[in-house]
C-alpha positions as CSV (number, residue, x, y, z in Angstrom):
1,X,83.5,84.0,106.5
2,X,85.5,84.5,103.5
3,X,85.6,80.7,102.5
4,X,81.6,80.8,102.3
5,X,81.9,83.8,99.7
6,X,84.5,82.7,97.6
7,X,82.3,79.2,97.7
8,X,79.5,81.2,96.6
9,X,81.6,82.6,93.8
10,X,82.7,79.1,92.6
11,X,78.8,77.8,92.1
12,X,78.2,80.9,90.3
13,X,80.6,80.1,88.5
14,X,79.3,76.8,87.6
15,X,75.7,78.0,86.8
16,X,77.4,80.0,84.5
17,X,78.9,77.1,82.6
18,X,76.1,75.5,82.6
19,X,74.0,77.8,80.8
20,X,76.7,78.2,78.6
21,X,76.5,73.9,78.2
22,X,73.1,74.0,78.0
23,X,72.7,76.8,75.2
24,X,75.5,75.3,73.0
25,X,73.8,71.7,73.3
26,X,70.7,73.8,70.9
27,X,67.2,74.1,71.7
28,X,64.6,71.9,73.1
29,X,63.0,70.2,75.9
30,X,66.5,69.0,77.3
31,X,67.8,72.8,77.0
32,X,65.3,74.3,78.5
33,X,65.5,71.7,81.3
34,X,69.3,72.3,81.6
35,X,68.5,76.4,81.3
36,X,66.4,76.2,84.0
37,X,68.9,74.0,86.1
38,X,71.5,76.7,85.4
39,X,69.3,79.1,86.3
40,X,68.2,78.0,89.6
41,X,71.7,77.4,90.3
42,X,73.1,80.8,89.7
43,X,70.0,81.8,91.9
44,X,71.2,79.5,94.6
45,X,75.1,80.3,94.3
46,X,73.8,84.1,94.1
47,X,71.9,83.7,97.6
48,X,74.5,82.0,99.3
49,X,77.2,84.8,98.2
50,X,74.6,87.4,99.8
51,X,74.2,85.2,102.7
52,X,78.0,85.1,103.4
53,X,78.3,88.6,103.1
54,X,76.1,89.3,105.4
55,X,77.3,86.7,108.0
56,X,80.5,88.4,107.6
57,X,79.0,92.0,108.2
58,X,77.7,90.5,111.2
59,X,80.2,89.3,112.3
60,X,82.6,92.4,111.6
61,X,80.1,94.3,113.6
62,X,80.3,91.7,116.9
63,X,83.7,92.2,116.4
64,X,83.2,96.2,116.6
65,X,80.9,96.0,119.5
66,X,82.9,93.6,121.6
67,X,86.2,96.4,120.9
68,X,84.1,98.9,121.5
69,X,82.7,97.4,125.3
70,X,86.6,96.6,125.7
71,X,88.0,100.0,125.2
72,X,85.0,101.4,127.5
73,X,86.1,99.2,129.7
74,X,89.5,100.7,129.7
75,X,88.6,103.9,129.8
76,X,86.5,103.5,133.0
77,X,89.2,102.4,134.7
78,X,91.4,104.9,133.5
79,X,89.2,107.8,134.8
80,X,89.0,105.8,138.2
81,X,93.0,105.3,138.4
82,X,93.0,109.7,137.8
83,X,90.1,109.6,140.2
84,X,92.1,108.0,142.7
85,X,95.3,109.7,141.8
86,X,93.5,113.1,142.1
87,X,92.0,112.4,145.7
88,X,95.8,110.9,146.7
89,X,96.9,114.3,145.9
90,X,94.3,116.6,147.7
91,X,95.3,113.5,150.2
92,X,99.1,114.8,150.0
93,X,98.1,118.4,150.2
94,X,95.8,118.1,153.3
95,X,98.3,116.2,154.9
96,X,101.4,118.8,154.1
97,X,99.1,121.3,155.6
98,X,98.2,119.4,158.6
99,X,102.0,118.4,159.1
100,X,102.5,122.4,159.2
101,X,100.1,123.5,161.8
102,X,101.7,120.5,163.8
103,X,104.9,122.1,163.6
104,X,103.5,125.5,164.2
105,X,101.7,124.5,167.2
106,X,104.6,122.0,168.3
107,X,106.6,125.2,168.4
108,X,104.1,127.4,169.7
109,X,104.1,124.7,172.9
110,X,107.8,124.8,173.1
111,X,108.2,128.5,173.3
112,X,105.0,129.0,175.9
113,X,106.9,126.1,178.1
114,X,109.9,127.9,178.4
115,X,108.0,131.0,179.8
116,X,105.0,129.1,181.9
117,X,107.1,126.4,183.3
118,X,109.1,128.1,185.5
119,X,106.1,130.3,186.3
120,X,104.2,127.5,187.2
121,X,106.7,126.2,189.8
122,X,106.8,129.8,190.9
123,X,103.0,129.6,191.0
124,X,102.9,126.3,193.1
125,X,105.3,127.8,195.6
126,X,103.4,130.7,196.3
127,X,100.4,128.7,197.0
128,X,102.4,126.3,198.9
129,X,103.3,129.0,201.0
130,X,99.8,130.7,201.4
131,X,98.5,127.5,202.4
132,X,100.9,127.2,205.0
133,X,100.2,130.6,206.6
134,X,96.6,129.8,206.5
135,X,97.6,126.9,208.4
136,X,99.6,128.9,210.9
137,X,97.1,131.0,211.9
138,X,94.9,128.6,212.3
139,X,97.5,126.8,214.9
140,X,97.5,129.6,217.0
């Protein structure tokens, strides 16, 4: 997070103060003390600075992986939506073509109708009558 870095920054900030305290005060025992302090506190502020950048890193690269599994996500159902959209359409096309030989064979029907029909009642008297000999001869 960027409040942990720039926290970082601010005790590095103060280590560096103090070793600048602690080296104007002069030399001895308390110096070297206060040195060390300083020291040890740069090394500290220093840590957490890297520690924070790499929190943010990882964070940055959640972030990347959860846009990443979004957009996927997305994209597989896009490809399913022109899936679907291409099977509506060979859908469409089969039905156009089946709506075609309907009308074709709807016709077709209509047109041997017109011829058998009255061939058929033709047909029917005919047998009617044959029938009706048979019978006849049979009478007698």
């Amino acid at each position: 997070p960027p409040h942990a870095v720039a926290a970082g920054f601010i005790l590095a900030a103060l280590g560096v103060v103090g070793v600048v305290a602690t080296t104007a005060a002069g030399d001895g025992p308390n110096a070297d003390a206060g040195m060390a302090g300083a020291q040890a506190a740069m090394q500290h502020a220093a840590e957490q600075v890297e520690h924070a950048q790499k929190a943010q890193k990882m964070q940055h690269l959640a972030d990347v992986r959860h846009d990443n599994e979004v957009l996927r996500a997305k994209l597989m159902q896009i490809e399913a939506d022109e899936e679907t959209m291409r099977k509506a359409a060979e859908v469409a096309k089969e039905n156009a073509a089946l709506r075609g030989q309907l009308k074709h064979l709807r016709e077709e029907d209509a047109a041997l109708s017109e011829h058998l029909v009255p061939n058929a009642t033709s047909f029917a008297l005919i047998d009617a009558g044959r029938d009706q000999n048979k019978c006849s001869k049979h009478d007698q």
